[in-house]
N, C-alpha and C positions, 0 to 999 in steps of 0.2 A: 720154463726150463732155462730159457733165457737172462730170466733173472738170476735163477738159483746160480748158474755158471760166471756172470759179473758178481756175485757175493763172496764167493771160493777163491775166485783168480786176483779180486781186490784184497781180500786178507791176506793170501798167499803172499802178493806183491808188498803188505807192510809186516812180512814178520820180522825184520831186523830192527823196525820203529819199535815193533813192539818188546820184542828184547830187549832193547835198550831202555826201553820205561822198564819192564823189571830189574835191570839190571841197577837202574839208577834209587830205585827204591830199597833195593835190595843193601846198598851201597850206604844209605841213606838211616838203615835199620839199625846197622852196625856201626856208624857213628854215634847214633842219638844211643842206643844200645837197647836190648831189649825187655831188658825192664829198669829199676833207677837204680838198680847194683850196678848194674853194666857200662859201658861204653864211655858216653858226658855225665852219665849219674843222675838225668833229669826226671823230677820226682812228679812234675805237674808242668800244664800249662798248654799252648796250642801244639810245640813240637812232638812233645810225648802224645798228646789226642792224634796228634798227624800220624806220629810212626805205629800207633795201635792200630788207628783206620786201615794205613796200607796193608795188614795180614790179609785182609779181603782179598788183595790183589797180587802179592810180594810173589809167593810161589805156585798160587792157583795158577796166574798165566805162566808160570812157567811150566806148569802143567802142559797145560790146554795146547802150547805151542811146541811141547815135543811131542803131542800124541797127534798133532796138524802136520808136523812133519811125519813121522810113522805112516799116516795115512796115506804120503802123496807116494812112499816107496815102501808099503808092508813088507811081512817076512814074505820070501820066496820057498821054492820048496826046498832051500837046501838049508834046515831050523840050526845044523851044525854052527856053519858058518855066519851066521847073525849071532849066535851068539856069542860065538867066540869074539866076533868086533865089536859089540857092544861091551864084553871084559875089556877088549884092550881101551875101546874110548870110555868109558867111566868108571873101572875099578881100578886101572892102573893109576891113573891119574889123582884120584880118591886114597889111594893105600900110600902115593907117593908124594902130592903134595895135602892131604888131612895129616899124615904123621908128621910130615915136617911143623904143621899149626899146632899140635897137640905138643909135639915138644918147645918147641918155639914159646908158647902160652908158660909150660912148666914150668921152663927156664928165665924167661923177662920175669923183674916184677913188674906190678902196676898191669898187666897185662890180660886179667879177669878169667885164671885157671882156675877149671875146676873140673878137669878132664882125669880118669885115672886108667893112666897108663898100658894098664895091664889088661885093661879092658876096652884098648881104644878098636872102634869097629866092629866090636861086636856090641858094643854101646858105641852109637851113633857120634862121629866128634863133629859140633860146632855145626854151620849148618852144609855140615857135608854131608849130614842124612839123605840130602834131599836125591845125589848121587847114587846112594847104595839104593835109596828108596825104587829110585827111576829102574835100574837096572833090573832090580825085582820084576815090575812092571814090564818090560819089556819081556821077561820072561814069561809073565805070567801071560801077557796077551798075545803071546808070538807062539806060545801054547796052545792056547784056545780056540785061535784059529788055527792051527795045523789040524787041530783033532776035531773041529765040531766045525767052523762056517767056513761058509767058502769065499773066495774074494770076490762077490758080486754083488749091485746091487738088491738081491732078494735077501743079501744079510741083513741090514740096517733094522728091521723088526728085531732081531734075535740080541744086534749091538743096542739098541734101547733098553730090553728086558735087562740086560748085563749092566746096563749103566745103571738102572733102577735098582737091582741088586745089590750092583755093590756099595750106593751112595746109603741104600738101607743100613748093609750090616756096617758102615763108618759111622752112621748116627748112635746104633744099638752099642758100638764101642768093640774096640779091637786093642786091649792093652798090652803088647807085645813091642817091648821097645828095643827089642835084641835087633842086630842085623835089619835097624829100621820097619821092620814089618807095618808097624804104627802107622810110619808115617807113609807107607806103600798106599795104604787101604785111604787114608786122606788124598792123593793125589790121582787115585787111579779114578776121582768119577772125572775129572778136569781134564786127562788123561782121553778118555774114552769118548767126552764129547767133542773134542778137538780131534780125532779122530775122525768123528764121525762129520765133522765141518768139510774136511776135505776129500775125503773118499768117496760121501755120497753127495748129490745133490740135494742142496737145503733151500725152500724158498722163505719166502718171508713170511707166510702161512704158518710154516712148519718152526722158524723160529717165535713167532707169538704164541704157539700152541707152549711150546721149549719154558719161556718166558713165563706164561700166564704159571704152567705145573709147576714152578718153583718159586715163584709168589705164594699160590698158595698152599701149596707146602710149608713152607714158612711159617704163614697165618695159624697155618692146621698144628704145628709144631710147637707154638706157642700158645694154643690152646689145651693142648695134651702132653703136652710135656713141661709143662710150667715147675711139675714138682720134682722134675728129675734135670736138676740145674747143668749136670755136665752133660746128657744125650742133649738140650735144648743148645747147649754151646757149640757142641759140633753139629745143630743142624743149622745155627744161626751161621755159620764159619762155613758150611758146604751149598749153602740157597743163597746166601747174599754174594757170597765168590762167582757162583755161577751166572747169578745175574750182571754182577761186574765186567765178565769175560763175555756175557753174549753181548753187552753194552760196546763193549768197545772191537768184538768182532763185527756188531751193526757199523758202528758208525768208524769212520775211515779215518782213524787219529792217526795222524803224520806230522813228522819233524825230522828235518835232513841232520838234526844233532842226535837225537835217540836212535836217528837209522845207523851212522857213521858208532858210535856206541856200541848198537846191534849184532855187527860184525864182530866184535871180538867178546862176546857174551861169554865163551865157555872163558876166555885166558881170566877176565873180570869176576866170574863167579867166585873161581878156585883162588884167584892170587889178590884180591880186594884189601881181606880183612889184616893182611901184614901189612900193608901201607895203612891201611885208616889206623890200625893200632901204634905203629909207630909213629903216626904224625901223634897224634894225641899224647903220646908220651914226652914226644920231644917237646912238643909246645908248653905242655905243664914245667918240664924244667928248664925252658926260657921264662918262665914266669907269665903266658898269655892266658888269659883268662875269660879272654873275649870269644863269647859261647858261639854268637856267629861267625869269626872268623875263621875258628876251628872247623866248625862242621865245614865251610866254604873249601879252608886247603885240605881236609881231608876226603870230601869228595872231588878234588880236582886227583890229588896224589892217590885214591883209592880205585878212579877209572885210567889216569892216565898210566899209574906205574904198570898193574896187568898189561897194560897194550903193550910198553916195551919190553917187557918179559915176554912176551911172545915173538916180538922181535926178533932177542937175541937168544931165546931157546929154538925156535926154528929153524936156526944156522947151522943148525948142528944135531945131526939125526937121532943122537941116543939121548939130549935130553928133549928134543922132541917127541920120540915116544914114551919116555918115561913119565912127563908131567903133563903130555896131551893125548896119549895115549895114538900117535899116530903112528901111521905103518912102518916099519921101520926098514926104508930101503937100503938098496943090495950096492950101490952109488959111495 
């Protein structure tokens, strides 16, 4: 027991470290860009194998560390009011700064639209899916337990079955890209297991057991599903992610840069891709061509400029609640 409580209270204490590794990956995706249409345009070589690697890890943990937060404060009984704060902190924010990206994109050239307009959010814009996605999620788990477990302990059997469930029907495939659903059903197993890191007690028994069933699964995955290339894709992208995030929930990765990062993870998520975008533009017509220089000042202006965007939108209550969706006080 003792242990299981130093494994909970030690991740607890780096979830800012760990944001800030997503965030910087994240940052990092949309530089190099996500395929060789996009971003720098690079079509091979270590960088493009680097930025494909990170999918393993890009938004799994950002998964895993909002359903580790969820866990440490689930819904209460009053399902109203969560949800209503969970609209104002990720849709407001989502409807007001995704549109501004989508029109922004339209409008620049050079700027890699291919958003349409008239469908922006109900088709997912850019990676603000992951936003509309989350919300889904929250609904659906803040659901589930109102109506089926109870907040104790003797859950944890019933949150396992739900996690096996649902990581099942994401393999078998869920092609629903409206209103992000897609990408709901890919998040909610990363979702539930980060949940269930914080709420129950986990020892390290219970993480090898965690560990060994998606190993081989895996195995088993690539045994049987060899001839069905896209369910083997997303089970290779839900077992290797998983293994990723118990690795780095084991072991105590820390950095007082990633942590300081950490802290401003929602301003970086939302407001990133308008600084990397512009620095890349601008640099093309200063004439740089120096592949790492760019990615260098566009990952400095792509963490730095969100942080003072939140700066100077904090100062001032109505664009704090409109782009961060915070409370909007009476002051």
């Amino acid at each position: 027991m003792t242990a299981a409580i130093t494994i909970n209270s030690r991740f607890q204490s780096n979830i800012d470290c760990l944001r800030g590794l997503a965030c910087f990956m994240l940052v990092l995706y949309h530089v190099i860009g996500s395929t060789p249409e996009y971003g720098l345009k690079i079509e091979n070589g270590f960088l493009r194998e680097l930025n494909d690697i990170f999918i393993y890890v890009r938004m799994p943990l950002f998964g895993l560390l909002a359903g580790f937060v969820y866990g440490l404060r689930p819904v209460s009984a009053n399902y109203h009011n969560f949800v209503t704060k969970k609209a104002r902190r990720l849709l407001l924010p989502m409807l007001s700064v995704g549109t501004l990206f989508a029109i922004t994109q339209w409008l620049v050239p050079g700027s890699n639209s291919e958003e349409n307009l008239f469908l922006i959010h109900i088709l997912p814009v850019g990676h603000y899916w992951f936003i509309e996605s989350l919300f889904l999620i929250f609904l659906f788990v803040a659901l589930i337990e109102k109506l089926f477990f109870s907040i104790s302990n003797n859950a944890k059997p019933y949150w396992i079955i739900l996690l096996v469930i649902m990581t099942s029907i994401y393999i078998l495939g869920v092609n629903i890209k409206y209103f992000s659903i897609e990408g709901a059903f890919y998040l909610l197993p990363f979702f539930l297991i980060g949940s269930l890191f914080s709420r129950f007690r986990i020892d390290f028994s219970l993480l090898i057991k965690i560990t060994l069933i998606c190993f081989c699964s895996l195995i088993v995955s690539h045994l049987f599903l060899s001839e069905f290339a896209e369910m083997l894709e997303r089970a290779n992208r839900v077992f290797i992610s998983l293994l990723v995030c118990i690795l780095l929930y084991v072991f105590n990765f820390k950095s007082k840069t990633f942590s300081a990062i950490g802290r401003f993870s929602y301003s970086i998520f939302l407001f990133h891709v308008f600084f990397t975008a512009a620095t890349r533009i601008v640099s093309h017509k200063l004439g740089i061509e120096n592949t790492s220089l760019i990615i260098f000042t566009s990952l400095f202006t792509g963490i730095l400029g969100p942080i003072i965007i939140e700066f100077v939108f904090n100062k001032n209550k109505y664009s704090d609640f409109i782009f961060f969706g915070n409370k909007l006080s009476s002051n």
